[in-house]
N, C-alpha and C positions, 0 to 999 in steps of 0.2 A: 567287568568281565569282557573279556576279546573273544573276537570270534575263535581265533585261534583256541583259547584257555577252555570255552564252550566245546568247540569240538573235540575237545581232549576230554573233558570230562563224558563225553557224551560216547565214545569209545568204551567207555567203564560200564557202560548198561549195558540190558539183554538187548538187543536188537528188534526181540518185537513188543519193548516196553513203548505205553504210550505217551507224545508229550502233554502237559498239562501248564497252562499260565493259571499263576496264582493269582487274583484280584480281589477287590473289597466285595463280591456278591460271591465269595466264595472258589472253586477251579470251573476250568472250561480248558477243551480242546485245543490246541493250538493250529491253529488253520493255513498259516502261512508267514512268509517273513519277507518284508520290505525293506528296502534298501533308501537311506536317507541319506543323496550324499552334498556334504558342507566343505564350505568353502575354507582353507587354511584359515588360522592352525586347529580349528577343528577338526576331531578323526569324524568320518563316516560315520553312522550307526546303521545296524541290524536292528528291527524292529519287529518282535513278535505279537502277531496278532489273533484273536481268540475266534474260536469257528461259532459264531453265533446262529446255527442253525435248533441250538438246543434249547 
């Protein structure tokens, strides 16, 4: 998925839905997203990261 494809879907929700990462210990919060960026012909990645305050 693109960021672009992400944001378009992401237009389709209520606005004050919240985001959730799915992992192997089950969901958490998503707390922020990081920017990973690669060297050609690699794309960038967007990297979502879970709020481990919980």
């Amino acid at each position: 998925m693109t960021v672009a494809q992400l944001i378009a879907a992401l237009r389709e929700l209520p606005p004050e839905a919240v985001v959730l990462y799915e992992g192997d210990e089950g969901y958490a919060l998503v707390a922020g997203v990081h920017i990973q960026k690669n060297a050609p012909p690699l794309p960038d990645e967007a990297i979502l990261f879970p709020d481990m305050n919980e």
